[in-house]
PDB file of N, CA, C, O and CB in Angstrom:
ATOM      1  N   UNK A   1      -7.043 -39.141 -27.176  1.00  0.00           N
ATOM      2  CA  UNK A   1      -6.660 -39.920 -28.336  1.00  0.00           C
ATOM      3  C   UNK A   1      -5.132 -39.854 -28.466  1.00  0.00           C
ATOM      4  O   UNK A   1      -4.555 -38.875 -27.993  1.00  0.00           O
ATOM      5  CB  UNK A   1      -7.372 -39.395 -29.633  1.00  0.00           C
ATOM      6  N   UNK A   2      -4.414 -40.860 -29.094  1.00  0.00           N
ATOM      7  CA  UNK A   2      -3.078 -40.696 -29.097  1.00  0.00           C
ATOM      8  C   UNK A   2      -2.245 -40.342 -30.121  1.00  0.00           C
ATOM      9  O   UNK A   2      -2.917 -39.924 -31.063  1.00  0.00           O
ATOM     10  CB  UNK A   2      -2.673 -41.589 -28.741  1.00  0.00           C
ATOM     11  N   UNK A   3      -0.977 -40.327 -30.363  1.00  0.00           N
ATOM     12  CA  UNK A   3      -0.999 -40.007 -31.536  1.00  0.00           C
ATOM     13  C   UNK A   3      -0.638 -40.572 -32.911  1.00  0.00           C
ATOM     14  O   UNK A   3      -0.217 -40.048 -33.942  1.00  0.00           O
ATOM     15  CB  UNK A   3      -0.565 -39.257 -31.398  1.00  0.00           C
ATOM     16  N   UNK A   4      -0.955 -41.841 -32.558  1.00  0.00           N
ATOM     17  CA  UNK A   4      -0.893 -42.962 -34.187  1.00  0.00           C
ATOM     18  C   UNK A   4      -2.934 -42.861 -34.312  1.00  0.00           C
ATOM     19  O   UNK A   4      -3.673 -42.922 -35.295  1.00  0.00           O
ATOM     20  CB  UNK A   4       0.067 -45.595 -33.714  1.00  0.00           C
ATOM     21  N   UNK A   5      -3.195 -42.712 -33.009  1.00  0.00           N
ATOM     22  CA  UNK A   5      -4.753 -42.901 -33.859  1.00  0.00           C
ATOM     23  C   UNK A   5      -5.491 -41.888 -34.480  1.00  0.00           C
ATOM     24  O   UNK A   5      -6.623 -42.014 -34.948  1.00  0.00           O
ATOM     25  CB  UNK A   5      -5.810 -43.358 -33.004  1.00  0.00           C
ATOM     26  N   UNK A   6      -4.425 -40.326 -34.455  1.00  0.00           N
ATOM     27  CA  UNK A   6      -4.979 -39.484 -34.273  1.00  0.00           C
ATOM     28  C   UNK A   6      -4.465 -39.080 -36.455  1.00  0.00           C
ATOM     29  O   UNK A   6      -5.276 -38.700 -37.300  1.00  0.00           O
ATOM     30  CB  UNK A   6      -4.458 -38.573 -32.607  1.00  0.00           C
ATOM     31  N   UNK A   7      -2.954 -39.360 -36.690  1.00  0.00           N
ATOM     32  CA  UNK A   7      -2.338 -40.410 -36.691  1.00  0.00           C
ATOM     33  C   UNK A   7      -3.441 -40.543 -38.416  1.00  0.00           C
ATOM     34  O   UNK A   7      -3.659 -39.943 -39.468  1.00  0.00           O
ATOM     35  CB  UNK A   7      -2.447 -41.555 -35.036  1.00  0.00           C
ATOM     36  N   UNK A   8      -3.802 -41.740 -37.669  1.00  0.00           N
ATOM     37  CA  UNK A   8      -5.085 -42.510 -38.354  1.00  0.00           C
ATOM     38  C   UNK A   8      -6.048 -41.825 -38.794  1.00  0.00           C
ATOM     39  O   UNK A   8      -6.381 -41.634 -39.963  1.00  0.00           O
ATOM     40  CB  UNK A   8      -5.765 -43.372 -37.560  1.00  0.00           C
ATOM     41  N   UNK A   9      -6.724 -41.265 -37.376  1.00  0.00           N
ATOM     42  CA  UNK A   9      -8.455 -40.369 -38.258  1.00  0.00           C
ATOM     43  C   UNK A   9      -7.890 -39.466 -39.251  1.00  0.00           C
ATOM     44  O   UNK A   9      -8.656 -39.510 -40.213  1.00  0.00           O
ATOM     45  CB  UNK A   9      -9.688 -39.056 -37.016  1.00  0.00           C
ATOM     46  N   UNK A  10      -7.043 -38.765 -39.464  1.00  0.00           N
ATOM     47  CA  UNK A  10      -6.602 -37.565 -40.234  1.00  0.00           C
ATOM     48  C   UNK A  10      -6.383 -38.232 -41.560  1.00  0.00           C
ATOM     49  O   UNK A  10      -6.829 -37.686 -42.569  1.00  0.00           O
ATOM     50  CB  UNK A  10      -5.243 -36.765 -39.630  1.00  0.00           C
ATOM     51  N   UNK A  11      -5.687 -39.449 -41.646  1.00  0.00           N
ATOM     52  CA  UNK A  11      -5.330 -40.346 -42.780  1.00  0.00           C
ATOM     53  C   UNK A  11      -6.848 -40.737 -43.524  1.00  0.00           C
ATOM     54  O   UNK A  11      -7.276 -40.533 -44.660  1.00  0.00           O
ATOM     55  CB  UNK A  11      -4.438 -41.802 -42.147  1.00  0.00           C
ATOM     56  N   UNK A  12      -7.524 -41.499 -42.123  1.00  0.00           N
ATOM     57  CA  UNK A  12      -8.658 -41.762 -43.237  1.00  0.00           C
ATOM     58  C   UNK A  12      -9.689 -40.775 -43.290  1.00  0.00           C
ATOM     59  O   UNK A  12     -10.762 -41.125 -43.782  1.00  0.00           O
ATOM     60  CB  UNK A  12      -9.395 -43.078 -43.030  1.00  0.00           C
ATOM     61  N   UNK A  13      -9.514 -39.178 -42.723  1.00  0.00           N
ATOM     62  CA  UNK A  13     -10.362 -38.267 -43.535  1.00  0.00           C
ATOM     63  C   UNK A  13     -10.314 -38.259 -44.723  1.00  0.00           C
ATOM     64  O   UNK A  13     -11.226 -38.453 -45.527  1.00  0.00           O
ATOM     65  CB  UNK A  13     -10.243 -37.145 -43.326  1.00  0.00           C
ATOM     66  N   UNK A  14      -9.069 -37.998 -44.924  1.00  0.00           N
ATOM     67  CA  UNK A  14      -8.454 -37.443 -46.122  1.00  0.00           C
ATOM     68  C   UNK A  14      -8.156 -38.258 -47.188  1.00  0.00           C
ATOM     69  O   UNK A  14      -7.700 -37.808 -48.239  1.00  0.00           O
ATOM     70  CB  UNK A  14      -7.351 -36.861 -45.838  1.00  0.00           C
ATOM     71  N   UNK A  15      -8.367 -39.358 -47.007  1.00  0.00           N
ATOM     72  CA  UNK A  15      -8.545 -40.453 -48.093  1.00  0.00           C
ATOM     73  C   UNK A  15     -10.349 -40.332 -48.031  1.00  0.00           C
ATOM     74  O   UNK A  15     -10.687 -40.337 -49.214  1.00  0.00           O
ATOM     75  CB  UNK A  15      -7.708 -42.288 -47.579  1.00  0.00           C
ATOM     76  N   UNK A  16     -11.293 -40.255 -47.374  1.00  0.00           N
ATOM     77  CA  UNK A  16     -12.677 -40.455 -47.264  1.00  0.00           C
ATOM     78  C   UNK A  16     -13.097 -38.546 -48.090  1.00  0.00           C
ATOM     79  O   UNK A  16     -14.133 -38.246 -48.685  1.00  0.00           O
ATOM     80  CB  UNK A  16     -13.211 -40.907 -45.165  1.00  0.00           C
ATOM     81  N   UNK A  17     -12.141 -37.822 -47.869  1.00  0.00           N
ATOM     82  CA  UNK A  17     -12.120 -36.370 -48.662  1.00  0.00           C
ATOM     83  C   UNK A  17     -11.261 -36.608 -50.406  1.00  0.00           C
ATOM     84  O   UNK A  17     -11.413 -35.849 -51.363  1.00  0.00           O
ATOM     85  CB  UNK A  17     -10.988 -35.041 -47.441  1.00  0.00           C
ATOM     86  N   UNK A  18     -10.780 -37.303 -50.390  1.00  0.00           N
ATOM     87  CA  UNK A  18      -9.996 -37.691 -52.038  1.00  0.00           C
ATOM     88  C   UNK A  18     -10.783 -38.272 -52.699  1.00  0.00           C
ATOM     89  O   UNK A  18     -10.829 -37.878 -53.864  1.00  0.00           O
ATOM     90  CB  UNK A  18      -8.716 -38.655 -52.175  1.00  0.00           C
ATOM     91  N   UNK A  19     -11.929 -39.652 -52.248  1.00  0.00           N
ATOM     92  CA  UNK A  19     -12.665 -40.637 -52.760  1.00  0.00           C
ATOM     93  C   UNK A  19     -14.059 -39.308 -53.502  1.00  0.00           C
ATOM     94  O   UNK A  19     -14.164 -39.019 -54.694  1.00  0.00           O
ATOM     95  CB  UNK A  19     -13.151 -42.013 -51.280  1.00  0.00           C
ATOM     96  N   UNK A  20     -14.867 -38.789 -52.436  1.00  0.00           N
ATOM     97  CA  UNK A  20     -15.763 -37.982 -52.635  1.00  0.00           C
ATOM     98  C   UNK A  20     -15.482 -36.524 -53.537  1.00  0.00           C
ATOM     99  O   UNK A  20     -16.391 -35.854 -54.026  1.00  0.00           O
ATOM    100  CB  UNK A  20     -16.170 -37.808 -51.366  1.00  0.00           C
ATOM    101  N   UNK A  21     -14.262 -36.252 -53.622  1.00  0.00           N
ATOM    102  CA  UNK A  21     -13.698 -35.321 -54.688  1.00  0.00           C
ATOM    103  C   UNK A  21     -13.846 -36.187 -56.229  1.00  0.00           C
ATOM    104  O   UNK A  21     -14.644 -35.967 -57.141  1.00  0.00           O
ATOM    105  CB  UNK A  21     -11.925 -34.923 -54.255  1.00  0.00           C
ATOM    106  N   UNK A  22     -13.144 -36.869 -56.166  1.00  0.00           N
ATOM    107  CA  UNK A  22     -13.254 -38.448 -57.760  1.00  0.00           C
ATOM    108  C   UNK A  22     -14.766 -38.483 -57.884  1.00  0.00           C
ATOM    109  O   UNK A  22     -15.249 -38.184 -58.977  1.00  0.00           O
ATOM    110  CB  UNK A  22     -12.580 -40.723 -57.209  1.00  0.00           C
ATOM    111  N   UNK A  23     -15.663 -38.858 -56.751  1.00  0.00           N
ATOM    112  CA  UNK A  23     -16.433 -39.566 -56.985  1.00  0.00           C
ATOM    113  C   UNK A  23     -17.641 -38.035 -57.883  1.00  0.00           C
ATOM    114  O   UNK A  23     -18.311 -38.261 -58.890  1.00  0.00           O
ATOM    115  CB  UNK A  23     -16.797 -40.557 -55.447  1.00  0.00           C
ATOM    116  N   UNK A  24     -17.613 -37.068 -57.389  1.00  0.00           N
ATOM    117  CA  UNK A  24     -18.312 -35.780 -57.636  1.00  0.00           C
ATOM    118  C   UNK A  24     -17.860 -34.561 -58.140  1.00  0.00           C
ATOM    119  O   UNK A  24     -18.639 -33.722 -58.592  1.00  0.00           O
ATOM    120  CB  UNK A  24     -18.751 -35.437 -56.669  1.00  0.00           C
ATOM    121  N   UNK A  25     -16.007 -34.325 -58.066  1.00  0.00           N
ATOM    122  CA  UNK A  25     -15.428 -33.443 -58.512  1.00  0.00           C
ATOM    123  C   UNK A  25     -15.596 -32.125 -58.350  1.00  0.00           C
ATOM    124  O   UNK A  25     -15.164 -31.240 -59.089  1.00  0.00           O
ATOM    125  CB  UNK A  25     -15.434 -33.643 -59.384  1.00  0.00           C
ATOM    126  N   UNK A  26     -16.475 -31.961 -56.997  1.00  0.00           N
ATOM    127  CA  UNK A  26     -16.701 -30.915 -56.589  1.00  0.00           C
ATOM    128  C   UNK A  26     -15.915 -30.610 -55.017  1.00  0.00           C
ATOM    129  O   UNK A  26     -15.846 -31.395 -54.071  1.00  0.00           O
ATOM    130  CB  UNK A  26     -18.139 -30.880 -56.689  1.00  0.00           C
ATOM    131  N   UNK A  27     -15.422 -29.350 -55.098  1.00  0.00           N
ATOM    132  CA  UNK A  27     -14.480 -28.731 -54.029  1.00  0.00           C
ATOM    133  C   UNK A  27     -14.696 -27.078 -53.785  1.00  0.00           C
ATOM    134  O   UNK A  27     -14.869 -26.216 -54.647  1.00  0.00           O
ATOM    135  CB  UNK A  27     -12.886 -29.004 -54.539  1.00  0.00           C
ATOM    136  N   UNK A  28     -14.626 -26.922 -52.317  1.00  0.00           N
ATOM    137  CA  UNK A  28     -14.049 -25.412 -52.279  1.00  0.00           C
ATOM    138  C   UNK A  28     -13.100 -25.257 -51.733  1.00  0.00           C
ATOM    139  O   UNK A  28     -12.589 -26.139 -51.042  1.00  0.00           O
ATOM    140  CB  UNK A  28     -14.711 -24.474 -51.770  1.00  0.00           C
ATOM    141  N   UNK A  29     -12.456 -23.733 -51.944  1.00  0.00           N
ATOM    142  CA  UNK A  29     -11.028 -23.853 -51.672  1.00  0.00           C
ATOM    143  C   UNK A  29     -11.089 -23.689 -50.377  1.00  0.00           C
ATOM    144  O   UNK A  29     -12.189 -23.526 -49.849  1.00  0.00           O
ATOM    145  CB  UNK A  29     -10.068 -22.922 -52.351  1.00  0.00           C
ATOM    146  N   UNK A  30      -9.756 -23.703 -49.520  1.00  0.00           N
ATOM    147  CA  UNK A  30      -9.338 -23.417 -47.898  1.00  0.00           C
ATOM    148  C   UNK A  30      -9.614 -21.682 -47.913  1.00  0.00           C
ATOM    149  O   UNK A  30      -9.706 -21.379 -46.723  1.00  0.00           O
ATOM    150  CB  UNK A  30      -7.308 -23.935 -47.437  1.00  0.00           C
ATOM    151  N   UNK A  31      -9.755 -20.634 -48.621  1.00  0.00           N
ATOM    152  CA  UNK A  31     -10.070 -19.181 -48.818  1.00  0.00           C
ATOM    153  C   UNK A  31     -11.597 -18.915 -48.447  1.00  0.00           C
ATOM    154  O   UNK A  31     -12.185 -18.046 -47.804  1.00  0.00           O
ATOM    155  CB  UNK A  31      -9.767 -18.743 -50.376  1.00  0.00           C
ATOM    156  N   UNK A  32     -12.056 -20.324 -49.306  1.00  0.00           N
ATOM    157  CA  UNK A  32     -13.634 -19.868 -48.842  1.00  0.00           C
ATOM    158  C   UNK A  32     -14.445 -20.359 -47.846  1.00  0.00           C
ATOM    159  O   UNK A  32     -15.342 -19.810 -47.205  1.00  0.00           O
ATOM    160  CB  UNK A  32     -14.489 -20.040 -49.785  1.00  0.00           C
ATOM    161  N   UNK A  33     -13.764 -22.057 -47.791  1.00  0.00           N
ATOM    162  CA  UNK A  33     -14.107 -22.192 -46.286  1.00  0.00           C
ATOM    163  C   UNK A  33     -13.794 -21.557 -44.709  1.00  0.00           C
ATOM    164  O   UNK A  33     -14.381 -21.785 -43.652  1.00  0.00           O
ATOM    165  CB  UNK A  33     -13.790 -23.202 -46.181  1.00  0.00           C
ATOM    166  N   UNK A  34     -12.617 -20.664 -45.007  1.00  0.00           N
ATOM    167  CA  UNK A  34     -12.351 -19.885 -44.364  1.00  0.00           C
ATOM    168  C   UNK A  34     -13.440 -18.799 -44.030  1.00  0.00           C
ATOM    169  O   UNK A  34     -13.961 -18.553 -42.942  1.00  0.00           O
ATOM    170  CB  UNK A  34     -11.357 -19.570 -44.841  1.00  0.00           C
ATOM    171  N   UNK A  35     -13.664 -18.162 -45.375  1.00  0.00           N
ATOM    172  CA  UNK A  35     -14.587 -17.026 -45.248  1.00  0.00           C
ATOM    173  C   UNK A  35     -15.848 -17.686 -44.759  1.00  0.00           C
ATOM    174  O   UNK A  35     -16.520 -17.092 -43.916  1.00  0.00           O
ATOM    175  CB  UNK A  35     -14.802 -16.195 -46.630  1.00  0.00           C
ATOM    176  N   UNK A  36     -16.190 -18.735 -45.162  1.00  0.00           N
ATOM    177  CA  UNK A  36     -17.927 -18.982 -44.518  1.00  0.00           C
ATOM    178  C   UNK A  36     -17.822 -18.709 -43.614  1.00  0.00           C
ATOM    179  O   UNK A  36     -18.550 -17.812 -43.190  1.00  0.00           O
ATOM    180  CB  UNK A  36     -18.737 -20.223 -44.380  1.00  0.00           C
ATOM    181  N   UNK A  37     -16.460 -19.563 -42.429  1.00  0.00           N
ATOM    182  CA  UNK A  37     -16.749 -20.587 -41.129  1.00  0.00           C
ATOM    183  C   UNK A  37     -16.698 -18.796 -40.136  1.00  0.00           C
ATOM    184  O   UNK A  37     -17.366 -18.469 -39.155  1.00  0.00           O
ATOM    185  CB  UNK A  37     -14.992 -22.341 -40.657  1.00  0.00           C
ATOM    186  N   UNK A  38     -15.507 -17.881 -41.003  1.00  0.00           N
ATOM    187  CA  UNK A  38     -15.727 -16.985 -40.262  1.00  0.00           C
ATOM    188  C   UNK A  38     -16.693 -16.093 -40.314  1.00  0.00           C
ATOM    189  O   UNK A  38     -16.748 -15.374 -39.317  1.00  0.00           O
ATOM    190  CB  UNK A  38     -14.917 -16.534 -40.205  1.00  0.00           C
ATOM    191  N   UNK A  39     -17.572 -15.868 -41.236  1.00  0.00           N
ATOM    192  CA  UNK A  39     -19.220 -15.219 -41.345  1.00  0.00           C
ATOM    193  C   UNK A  39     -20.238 -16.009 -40.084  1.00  0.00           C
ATOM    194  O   UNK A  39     -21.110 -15.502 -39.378  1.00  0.00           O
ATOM    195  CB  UNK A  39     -20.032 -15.698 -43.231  1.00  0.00           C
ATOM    196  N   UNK A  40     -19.767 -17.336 -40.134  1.00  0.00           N
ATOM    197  CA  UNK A  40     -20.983 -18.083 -39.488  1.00  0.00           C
ATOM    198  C   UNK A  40     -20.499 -17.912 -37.782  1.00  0.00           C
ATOM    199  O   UNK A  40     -21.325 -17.959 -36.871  1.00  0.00           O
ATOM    200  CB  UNK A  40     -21.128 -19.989 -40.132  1.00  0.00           C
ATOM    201  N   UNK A  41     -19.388 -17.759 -37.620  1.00  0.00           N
ATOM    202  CA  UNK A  41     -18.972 -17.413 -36.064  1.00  0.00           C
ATOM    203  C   UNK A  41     -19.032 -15.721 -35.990  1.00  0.00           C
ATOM    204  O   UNK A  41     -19.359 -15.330 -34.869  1.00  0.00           O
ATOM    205  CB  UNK A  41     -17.185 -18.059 -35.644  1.00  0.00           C
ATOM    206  N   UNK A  42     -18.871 -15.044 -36.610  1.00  0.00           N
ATOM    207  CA  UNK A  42     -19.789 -13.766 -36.802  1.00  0.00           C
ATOM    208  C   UNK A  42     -20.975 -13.616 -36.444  1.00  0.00           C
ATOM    209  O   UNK A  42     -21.153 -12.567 -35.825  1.00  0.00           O
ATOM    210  CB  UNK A  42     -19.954 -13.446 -37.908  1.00  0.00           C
ATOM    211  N   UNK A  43     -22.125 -14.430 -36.624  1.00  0.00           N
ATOM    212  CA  UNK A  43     -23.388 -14.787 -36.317  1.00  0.00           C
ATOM    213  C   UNK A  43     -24.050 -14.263 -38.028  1.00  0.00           C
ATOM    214  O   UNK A  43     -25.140 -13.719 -38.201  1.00  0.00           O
ATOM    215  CB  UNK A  43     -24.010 -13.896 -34.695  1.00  0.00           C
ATOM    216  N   UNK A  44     -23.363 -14.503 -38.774  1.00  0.00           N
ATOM    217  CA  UNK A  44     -23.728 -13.948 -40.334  1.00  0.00           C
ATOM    218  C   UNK A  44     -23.990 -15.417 -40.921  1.00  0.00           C
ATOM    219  O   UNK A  44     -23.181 -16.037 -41.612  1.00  0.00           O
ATOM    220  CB  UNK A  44     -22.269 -12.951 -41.299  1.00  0.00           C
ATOM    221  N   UNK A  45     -25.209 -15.850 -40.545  1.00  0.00           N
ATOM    222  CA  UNK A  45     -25.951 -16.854 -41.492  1.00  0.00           C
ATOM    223  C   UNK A  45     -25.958 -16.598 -42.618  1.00  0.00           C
ATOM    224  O   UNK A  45     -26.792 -15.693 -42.622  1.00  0.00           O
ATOM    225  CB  UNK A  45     -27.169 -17.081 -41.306  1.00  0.00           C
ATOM    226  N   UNK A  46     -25.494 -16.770 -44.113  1.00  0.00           N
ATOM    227  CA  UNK A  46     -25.495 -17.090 -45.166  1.00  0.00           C
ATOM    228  C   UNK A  46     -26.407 -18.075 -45.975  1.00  0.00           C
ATOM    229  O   UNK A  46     -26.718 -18.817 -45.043  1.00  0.00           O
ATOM    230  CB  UNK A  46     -24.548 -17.298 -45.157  1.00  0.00           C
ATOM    231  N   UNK A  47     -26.893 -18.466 -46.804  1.00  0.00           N
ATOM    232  CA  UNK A  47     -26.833 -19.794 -47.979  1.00  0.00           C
ATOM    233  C   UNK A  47     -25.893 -19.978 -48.077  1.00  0.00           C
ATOM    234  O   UNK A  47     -25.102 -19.042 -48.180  1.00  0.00           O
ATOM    235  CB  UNK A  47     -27.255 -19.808 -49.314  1.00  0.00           C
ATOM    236  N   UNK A  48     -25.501 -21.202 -48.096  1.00  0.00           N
ATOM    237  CA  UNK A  48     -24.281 -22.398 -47.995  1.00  0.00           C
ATOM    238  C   UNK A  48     -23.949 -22.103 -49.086  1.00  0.00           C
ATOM    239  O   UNK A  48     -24.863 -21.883 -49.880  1.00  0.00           O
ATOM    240  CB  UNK A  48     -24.511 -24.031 -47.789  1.00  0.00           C
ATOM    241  N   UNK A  49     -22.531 -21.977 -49.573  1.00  0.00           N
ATOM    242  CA  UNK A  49     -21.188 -21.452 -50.730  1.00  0.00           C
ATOM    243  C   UNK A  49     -21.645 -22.646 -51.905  1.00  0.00           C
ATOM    244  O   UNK A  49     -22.038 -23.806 -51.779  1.00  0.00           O
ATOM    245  CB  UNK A  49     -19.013 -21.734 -49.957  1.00  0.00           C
ATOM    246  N   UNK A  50     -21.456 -21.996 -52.794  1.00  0.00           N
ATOM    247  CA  UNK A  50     -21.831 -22.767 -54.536  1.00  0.00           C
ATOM    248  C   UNK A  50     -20.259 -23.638 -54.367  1.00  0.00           C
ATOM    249  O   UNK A  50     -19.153 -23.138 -54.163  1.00  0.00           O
ATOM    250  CB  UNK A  50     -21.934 -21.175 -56.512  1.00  0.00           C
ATOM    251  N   UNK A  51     -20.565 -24.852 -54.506  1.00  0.00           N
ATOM    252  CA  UNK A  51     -19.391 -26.021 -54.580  1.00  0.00           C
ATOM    253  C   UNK A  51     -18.754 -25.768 -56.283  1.00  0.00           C
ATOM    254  O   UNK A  51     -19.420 -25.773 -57.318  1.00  0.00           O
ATOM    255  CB  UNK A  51     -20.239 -27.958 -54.309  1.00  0.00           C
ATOM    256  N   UNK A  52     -17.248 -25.556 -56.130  1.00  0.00           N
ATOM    257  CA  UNK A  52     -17.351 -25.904 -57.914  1.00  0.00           C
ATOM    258  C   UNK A  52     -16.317 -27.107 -58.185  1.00  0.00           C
ATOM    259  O   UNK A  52     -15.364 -27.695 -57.674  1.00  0.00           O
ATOM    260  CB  UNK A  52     -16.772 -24.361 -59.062  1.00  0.00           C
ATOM    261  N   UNK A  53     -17.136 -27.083 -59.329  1.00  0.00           N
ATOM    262  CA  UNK A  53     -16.875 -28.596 -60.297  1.00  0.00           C
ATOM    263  C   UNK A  53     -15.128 -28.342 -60.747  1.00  0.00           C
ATOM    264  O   UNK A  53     -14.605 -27.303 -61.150  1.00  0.00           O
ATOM    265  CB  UNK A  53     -18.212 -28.675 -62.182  1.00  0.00           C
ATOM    266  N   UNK A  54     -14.717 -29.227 -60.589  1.00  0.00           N
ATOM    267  CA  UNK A  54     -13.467 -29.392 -61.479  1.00  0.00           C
ATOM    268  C   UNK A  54     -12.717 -28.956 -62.815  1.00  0.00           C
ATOM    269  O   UNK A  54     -11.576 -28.559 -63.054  1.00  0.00           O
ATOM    270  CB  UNK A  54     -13.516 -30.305 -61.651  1.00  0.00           C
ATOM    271  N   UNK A  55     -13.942 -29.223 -63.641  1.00  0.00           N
ATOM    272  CA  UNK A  55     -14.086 -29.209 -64.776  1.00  0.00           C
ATOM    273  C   UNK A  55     -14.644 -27.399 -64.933  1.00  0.00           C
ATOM    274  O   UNK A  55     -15.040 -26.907 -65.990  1.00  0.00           O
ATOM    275  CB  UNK A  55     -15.063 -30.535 -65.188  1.00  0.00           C
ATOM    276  N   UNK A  56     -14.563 -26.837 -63.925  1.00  0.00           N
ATOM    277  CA  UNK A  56     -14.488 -25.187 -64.361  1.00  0.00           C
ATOM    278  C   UNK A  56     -13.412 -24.668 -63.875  1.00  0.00           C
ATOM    279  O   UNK A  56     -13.281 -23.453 -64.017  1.00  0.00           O
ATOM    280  CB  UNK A  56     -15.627 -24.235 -63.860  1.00  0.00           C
ATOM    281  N   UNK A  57     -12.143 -25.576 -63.037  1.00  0.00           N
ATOM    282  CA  UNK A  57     -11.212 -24.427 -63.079  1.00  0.00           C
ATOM    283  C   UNK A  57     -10.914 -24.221 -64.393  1.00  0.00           C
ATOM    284  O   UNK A  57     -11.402 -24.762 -65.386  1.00  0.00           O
ATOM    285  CB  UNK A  57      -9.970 -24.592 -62.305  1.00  0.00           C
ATOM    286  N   UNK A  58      -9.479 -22.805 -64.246  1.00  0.00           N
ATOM    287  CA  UNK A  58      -9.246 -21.815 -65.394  1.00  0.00           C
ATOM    288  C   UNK A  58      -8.002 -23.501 -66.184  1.00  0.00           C
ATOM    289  O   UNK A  58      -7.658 -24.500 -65.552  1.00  0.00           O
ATOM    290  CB  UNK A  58      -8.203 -19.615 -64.673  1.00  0.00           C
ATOM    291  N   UNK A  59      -7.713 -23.191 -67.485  1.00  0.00           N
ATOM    292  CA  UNK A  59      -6.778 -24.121 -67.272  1.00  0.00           C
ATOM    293  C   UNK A  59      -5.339 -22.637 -67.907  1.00  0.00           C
ATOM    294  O   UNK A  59      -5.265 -21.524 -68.427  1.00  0.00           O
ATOM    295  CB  UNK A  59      -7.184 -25.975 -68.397  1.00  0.00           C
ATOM    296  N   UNK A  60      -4.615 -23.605 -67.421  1.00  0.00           N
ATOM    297  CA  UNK A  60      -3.141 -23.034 -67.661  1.00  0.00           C
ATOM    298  C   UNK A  60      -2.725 -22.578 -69.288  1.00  0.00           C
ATOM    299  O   UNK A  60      -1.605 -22.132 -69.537  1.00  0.00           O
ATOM    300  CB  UNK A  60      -2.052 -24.296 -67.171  1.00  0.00           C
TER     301      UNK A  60
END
């Protein structure tokens, strides 16, 4: 792949990751997807991480 198309897919992840955040307001952070992905290459199968809502971060 080159690198305007590459470029591209990254652009429209991340617009296709912004839409589905609006659309549901649910996210986890880069800390915990971290921690799963490295439990699951561990061979430490888990239940899949509780998504949270928006509307429970702390506010300022």
């Amino acid at each position: 792949m080159n690198r305007n198309r590459k470029r591209q897919k990254f652009r429209q992840d991340a617009l296709a990751a912004w839409e589905e955040y609006q659309a549901t307001g649910l996210y986890v952070t880069a800390a915990e997807a971290d921690e799963l992905l490295a439990k699951l290459q561990a061979g430490q199968f888990s239940t899949p991480m509780k998504m949270l809502s928006h509307s429970s971060q702390k506010k300022a």
